[in-house]
C-alpha positions in Angstrom: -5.4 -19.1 22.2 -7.9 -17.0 20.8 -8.6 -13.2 20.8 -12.0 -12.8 22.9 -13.9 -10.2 20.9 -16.7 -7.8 22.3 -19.0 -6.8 19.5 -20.9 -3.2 20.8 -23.5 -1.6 18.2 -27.3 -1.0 18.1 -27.9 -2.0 14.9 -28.1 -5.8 14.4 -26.8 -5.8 11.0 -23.7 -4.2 11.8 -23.1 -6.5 14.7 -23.8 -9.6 12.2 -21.0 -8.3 9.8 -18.6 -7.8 12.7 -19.0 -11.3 13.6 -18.8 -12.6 10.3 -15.6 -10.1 9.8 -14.0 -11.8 13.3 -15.4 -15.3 12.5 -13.5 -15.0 9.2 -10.2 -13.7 10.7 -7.9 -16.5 12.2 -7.1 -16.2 15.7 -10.2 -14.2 16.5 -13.6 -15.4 18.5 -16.2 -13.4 19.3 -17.5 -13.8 22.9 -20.1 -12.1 23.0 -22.0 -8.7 22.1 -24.2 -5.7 23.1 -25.7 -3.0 22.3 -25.7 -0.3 24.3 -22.6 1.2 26.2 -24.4 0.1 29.6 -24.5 -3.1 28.7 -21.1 -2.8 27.1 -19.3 -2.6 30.8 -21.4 -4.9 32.3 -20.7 -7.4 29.8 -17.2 -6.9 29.7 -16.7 -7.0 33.4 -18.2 -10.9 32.9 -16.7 -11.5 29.8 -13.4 -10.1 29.9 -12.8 -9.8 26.3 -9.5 -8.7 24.7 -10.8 -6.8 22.2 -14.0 -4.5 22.3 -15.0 -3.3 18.4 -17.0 -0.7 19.9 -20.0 1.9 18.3 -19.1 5.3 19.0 -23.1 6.6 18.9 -25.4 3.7 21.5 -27.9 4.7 22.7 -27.7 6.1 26.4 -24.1 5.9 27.2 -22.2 7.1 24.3 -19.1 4.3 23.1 -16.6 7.1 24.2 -17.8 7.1 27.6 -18.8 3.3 27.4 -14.3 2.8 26.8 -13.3 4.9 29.0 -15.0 2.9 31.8 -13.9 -0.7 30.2 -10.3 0.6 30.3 -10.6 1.6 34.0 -11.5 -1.7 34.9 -9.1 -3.1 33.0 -6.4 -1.0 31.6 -5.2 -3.7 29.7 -8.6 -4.7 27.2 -8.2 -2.6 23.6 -10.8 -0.6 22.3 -11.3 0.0 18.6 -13.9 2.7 18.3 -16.0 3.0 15.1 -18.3 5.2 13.1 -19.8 6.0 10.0 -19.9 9.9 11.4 -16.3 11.8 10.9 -13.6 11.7 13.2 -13.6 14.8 13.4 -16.9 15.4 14.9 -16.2 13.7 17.7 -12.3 14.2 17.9 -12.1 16.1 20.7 -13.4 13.9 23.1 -11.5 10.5 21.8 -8.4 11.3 23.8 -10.7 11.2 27.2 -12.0 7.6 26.0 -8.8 6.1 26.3 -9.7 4.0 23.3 -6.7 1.9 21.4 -7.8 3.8 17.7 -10.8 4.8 15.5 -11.4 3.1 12.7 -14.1 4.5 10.1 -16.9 1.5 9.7 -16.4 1.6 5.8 -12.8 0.5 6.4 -13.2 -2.2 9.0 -12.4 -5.8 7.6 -10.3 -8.8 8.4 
């Protein structure tokens, strides 16, 4: 059985390399996508992914406050956050988000 993947970023050429990156990584399938963090919780309350690879900066909702709300409906769904800004600009707040980990966009890959 697969690993449902949520794809969340408002740039469509980001998105389309995340799904290539999952589509390319065995035991991964990506269920579906979005691109703001409104959207984000809507579609993962009908989706129920197991994995959310999730924008830190959307538009409207910010991705930290888009996770935190994913993981209060489900506690259980992992979060990777990701950015081309610095952790460290956003640092003190990633705590809060309840977000799995951060990974820098340069450094995500199968």
């Amino acid at each position: 059985m697969a690993v449902k993947v949520l794809i969340v970023d408002d740039q469509e050429s980001f998105r389309a390399a995340a799904r290539e990156v999952v589509s390319a990584t065995e035991g991964f399938e990506v269920v579906g996508e979005a691109v703001s963090g409104e959207e984000s919780v809507s579609v993962a309350r009908r989706l129920r992914p197991d994995l959310v690879l999730m924008d830190v900066h959307l538009p409207g909702v910010d991705g930290l406050e888009a996770s935190r709300r994913i993981r209060s409906d489900r506690a259980e769904v992992v979060v990777f956050l990701m950015s081309t800004y610095d952790r460290s600009d956003f640092e003190y707040r990633l705590g809060s988000s309840r977000a799995s980990t951060f990974i820098p966009k340069d450094a995500f890959g199968p």
